[in-house]
C-alpha positions as CSV (number, residue, x, y, z in Angstrom):
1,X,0.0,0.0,0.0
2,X,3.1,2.2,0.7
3,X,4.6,1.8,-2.4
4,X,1.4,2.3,-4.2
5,X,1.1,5.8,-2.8
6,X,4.5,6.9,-3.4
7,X,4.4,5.3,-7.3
8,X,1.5,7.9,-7.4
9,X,2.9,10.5,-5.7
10,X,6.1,10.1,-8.1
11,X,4.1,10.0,-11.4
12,X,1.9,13.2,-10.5
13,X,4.8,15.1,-9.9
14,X,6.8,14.3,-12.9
15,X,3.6,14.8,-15.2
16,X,3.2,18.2,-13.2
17,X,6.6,18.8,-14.3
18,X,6.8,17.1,-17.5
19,X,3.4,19.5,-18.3
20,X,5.4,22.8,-17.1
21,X,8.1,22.6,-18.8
22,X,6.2,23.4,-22.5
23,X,4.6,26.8,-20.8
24,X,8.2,28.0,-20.1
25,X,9.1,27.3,-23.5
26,X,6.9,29.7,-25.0
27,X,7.9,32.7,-26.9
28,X,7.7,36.2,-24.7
29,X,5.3,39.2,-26.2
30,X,8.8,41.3,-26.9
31,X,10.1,38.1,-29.2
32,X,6.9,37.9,-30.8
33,X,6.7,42.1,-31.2
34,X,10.3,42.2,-32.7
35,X,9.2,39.6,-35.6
36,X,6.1,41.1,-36.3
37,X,8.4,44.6,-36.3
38,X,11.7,43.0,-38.3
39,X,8.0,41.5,-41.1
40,X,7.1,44.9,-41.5
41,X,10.0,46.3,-41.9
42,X,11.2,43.9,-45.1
43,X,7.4,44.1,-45.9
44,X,8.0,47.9,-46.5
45,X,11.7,47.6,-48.1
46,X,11.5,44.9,-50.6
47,X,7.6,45.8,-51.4
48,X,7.3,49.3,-51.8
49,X,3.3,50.6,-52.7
50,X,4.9,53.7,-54.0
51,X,6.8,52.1,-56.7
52,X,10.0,53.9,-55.8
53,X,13.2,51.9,-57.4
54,X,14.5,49.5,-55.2
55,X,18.4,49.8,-54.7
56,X,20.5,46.5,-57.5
57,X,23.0,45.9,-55.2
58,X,24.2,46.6,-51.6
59,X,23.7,45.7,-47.8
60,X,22.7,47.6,-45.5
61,X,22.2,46.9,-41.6
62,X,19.8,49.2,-39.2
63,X,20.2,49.3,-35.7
64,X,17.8,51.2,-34.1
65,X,14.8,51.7,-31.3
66,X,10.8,52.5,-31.1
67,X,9.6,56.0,-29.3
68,X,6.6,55.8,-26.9
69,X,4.4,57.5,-30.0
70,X,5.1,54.7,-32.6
71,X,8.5,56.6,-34.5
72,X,11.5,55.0,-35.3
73,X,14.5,56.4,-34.2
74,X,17.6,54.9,-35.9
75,X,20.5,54.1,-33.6
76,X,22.9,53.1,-36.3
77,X,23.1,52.8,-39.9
78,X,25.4,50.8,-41.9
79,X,25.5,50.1,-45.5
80,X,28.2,49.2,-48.8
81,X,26.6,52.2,-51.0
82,X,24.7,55.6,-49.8
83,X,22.3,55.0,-52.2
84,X,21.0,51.7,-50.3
85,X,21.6,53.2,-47.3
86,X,19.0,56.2,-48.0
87,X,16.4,53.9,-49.5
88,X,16.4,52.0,-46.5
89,X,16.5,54.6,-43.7
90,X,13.7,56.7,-46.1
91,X,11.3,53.5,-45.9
92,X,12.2,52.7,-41.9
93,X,11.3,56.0,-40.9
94,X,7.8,56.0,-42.6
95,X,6.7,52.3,-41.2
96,X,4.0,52.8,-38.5
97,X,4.7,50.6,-35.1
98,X,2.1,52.3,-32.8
99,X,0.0,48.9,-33.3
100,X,2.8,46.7,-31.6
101,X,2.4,45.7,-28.1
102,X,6.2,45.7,-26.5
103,X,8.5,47.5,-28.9
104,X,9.7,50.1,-26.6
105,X,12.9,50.9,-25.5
106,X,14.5,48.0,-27.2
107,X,17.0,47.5,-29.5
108,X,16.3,46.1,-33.1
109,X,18.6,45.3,-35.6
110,X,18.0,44.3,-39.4
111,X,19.9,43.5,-42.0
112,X,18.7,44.2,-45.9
113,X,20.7,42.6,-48.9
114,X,20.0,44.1,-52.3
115,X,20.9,42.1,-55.6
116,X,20.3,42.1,-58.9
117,X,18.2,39.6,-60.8
């Protein structure tokens, strides 16, 4: 009778445990807020609705934050020609992020690659 209690106390506790361990592995709001971010971003770069010309070659790399009212402000700004580097930043700045949940005071980085066809 012992043993059977402790057998049952043992199994609960490792399916308690076994059942714990996939909440912890789930992604935080900021994770999910940066991809939905880093998705518009690329969204707005390689898929322009003003049918400006996109840049044939060159990489450029933004780092950068979200303001409280939903503006980009670009940190840093690194690319191989100016002319990728202004097409980029000019197509950042005008991508609204007021409808993200957790993009404040954080860091973002992304990384564009231009090439020709």
């Amino acid at each position: 009778m012992k043993t059977i209690n402790v057998t049952r106390i043992i199994v609960i506790t490792l399916l308690v445990g076994f059942i714990s361990t996939f909440s912890s592995y789930a992604e935080s709001p900021a994770a999910i807020s940066a991809k939905n971010i880093r998705q518009k971003f690329i969204q707005a770069v390689q898929n322009p609705e003003d049918l400006t010309t996109i840049p044939t070659s060159g990489e450029v790399e933004v780092l950068f934050t979200v303001r409280d009212d939903g503006t980009i402000d670009i940190k840093k700004l690194k690319g191989t020609n100016d002319e990728a580097a202004n097409y980029v930043k000019e197509k950042i700045i005008k991508v609204p992020c007021k409808d993200f949940v957790y993009p404040y005071n954080q860091y973002y980085k992304v990384k564009f690659s231009f090439q020709q066809d």
